[in-house]
C-alpha positions in Angstrom: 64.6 124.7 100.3 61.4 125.5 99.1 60.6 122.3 97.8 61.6 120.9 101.1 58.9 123.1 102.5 56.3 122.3 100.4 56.7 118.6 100.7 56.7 119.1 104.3 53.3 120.7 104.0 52.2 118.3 101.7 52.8 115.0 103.3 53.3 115.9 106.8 51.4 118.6 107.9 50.8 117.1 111.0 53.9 118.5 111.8 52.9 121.9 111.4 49.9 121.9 114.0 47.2 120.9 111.9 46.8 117.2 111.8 43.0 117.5 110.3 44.3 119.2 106.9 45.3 116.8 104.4 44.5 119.0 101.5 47.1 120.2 99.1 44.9 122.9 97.7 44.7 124.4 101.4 48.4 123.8 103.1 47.6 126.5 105.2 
């Protein structure tokens, strides 16, 4: 499940509301 989140935040963090960040040191 983790993994699942973090690969979510990672290449589609679009998803979560914040199309500008495409960073992986800032998923947030």
């Amino acid at each position: 499940l983790i993994l699942a989140l973090m690969l979510l935040v990672l290449f589609a963090p679009d998803l979560l509301g914040d199309p500008d960040n495409y960073t992986p040191a800032n998923p947030l």
